[in-house]
N, C-alpha and C positions, 0 to 999 in steps of 0.2 A: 227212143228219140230219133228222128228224121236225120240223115246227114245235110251238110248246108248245101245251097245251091252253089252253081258255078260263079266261083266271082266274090261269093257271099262267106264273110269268113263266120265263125262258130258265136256266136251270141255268149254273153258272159256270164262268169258261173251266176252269178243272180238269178240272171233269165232262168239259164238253165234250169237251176235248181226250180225256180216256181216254177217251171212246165212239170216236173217230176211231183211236184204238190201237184198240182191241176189234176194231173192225171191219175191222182188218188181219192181225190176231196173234188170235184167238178164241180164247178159255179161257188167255189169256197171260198171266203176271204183267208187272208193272212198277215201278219206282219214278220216285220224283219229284221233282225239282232244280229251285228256284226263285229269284229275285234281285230287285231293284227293277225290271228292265230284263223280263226275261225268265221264262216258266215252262214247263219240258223236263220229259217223260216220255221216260224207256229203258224203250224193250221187248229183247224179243229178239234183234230183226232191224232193228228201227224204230227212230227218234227222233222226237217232236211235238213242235216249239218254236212256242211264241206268244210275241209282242210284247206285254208287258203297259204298260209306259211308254210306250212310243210305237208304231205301225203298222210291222208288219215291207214293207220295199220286195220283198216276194216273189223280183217277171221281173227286178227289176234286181241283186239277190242271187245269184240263182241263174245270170245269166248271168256275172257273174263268177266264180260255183263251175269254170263251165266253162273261161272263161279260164283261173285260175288252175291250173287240173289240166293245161291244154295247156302251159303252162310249168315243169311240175314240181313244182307245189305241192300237197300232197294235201287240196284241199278238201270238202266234202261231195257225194255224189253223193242228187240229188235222186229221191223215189219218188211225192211227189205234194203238193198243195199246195189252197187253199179259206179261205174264211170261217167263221167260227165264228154262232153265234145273233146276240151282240154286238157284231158286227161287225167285231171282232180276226183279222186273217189268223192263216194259220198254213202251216206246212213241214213236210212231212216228208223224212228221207234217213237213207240206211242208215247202222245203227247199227254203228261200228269201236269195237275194246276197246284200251286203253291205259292209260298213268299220266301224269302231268306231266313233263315233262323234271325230272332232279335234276345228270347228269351234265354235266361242260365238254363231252365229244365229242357227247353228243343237244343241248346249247346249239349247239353250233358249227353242227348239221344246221340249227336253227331261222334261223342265220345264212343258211345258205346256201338256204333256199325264199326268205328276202325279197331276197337280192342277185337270183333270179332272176325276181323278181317285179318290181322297181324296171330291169333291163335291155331292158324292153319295150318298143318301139320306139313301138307307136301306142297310146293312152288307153284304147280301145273301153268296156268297160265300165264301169270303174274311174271314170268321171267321171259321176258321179251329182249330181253338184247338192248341192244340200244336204241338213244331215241334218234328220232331221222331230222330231228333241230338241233343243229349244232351245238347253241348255247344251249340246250339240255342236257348234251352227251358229255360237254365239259364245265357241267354248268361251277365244279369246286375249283376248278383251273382258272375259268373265269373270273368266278367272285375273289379268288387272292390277286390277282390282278390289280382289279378294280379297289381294293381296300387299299392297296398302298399309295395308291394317286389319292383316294376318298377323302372325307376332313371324319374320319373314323378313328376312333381312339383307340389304343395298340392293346388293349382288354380284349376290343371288340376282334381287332383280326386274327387276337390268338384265338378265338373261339370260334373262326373261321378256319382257320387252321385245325383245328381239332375235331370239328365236323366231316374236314378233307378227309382227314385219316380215321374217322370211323367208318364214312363211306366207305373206305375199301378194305372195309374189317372181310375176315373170311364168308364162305355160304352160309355156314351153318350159323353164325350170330344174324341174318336178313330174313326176315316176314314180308308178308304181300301188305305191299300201300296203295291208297286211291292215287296218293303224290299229287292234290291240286284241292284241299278241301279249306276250301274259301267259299263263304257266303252265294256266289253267282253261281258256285256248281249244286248248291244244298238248296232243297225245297220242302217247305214243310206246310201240313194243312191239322186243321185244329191242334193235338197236342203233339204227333209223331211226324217222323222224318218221313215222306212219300216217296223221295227220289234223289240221287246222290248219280250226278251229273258230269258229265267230259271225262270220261277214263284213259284217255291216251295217254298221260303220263303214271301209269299203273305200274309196278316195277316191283321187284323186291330190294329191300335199303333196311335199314336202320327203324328200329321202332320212334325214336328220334324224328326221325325226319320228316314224319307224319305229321308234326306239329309247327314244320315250318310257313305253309299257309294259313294255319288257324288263328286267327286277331289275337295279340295276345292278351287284350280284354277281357278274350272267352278263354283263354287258358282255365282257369279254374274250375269251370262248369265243364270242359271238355274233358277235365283228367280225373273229376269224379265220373264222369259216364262212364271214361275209359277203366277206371280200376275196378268200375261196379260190374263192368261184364269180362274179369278176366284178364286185363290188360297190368304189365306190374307198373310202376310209380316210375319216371321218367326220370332220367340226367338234364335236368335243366338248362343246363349248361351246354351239352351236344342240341339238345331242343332251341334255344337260342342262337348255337351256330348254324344251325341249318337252316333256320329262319334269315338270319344274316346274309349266308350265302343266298341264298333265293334271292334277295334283295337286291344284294350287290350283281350280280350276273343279269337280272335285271334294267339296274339303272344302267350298267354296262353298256347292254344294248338297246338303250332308250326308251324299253318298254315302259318303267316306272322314271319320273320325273328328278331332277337334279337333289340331290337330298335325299332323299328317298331310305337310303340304309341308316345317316347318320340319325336321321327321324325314328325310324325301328329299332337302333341302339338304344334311344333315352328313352322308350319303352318297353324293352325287355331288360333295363338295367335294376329296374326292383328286382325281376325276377331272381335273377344272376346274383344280386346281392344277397339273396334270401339262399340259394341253392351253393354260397360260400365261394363265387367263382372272380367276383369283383368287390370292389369298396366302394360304395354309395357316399358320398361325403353328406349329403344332404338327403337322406330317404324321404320318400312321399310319406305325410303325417294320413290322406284320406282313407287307409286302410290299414286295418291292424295285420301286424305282420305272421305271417304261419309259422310252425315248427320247419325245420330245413328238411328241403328233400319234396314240402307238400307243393304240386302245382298250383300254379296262382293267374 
């Protein structure tokens, strides 16, 4: 890409980025998907994601792309990568077509990429260090913060509190996580998973903690996939605090909406009651309740 004229300051990552489409895809259309975090052009064939919040970690991203794909997880396959004007990295990798999971059996498949993901013997890539967004680096500091001001019931911030402290359980209890598998990153095309999308918050944590962006909806479809490839039967309970926490750190920083945790409490509060961690005074009658310990 040209440097700017005199006078002429650097065109914005948008531009930017579509000049870098253009000159892959020539006379291509595209469109354009963007977030607080991130801003994504689909082309044809291509994707150009930039780090708007924070610096995308490129070599350490993409070498997890690779890990993860040797394990069975179908992560992005990289086509090229660079600097922007501003300084903003950016990625490119080929663009797969799909929808969000909706059904229990495409749930169960997202189960079973992270059991095989979390079965990984050595760290290699997965252990990045920390992340370069603040509220990610502190995101258990954060979230206890936030729950003491929150209109969050004192069940709920012990079980924020007790996520804090697995998080910093030793090396050898942490497995390699995607850490962000929510629906916008998951694509799937007829019955299988195609594509498992945004790895910058890839890390090693807590088998736990995998399940704090999963709906807890799809809990139940996610933790047979996960036990059917390997993965053992969760702490509910730390699963729900770490869900918590993501919340609360969150709404913290405006990203999710006022309410936001104490709404994800009265939803993972079956759970918690069924996993012995709280008392449901009034349990939900639309589902029959599981033995203790089964994810729901």
């Amino acid at each position: 890409m040209s440097a700017p004229g005199p006078g002429r300051p650097p065109a914005g990552p948008a531009a930017q980025a579509a000049a870098v489409l253009a000159a892959l895809e020539p006379g291509g259309s595209f469109d354009t998907h963007g977030g607080g975090n991130c801003l994504v052009l689909l082309g044809a064939e291509h994707v150009v994601r930039v780090g708007l919040s924070f610096a995308l970690r490129i070599c350490a991203e993409q070498r997890v792309w690779t890990e993860a794909r040797r394990v069975g997880a179908p992560a992005p396959q990289a086509r090229a990568s660079g600097v922007l004007e501003g300084g903003l990295p950016y990625q490119v990798y080929r663009r797969v077509d799909g929808r969000a999971p909706r059904s229990e059996a495409e749930w169960a498949r997202v189960g079973e990429v992270a059991a095989r993901l979390h079965t990984r013997a050595d760290p290699g890539p997965f252990d990045t260090g920390d992340h370069p967004l603040p509220r990610r680096r502190d995101r258990y500091g954060t979230a206890l913060e936030h729950v003491r001001s929150a209109m969050v019931p004192a069940a709920a911030a012990e079980l924020v509190r007790a996520a804090e402290r697995d998080a910093r359980r030793s090396e050898g209890a942490r497995v390699a996580l995607h850490g962000d598998l929510r629906e916008d990153n998951l694509l799937v095309s007829g019955r299988e998973l195609v594509a498992v999308l945004d790895w910058s918050d890839a890390a090693l944590g807590s088998p736990e903690a995998e399940w704090a962006a999963v709906p807890p909806p799809r809990w139940a479809a996610f933790g047979r996939g996960y036990r059917s490839a390997g993965g053992r039967a969760p702490d509910l309970r730390l699963a729900a605090g770490h869900a918590l926490a993501r919340a609360a750190a969150l709404e913290h920083a405006g990203v999710l909406g006022h309410g936001a945790t104490a709404g994800l409490w009265e939803q993972l509060r079956p759970h918690c009651a069924r996993a012995g961690a709280v008392t449901v005074p009034h349990p939900p009658t639309q589902a029959p309740v599981p033995r203790e310990g089964t994810p729901t």
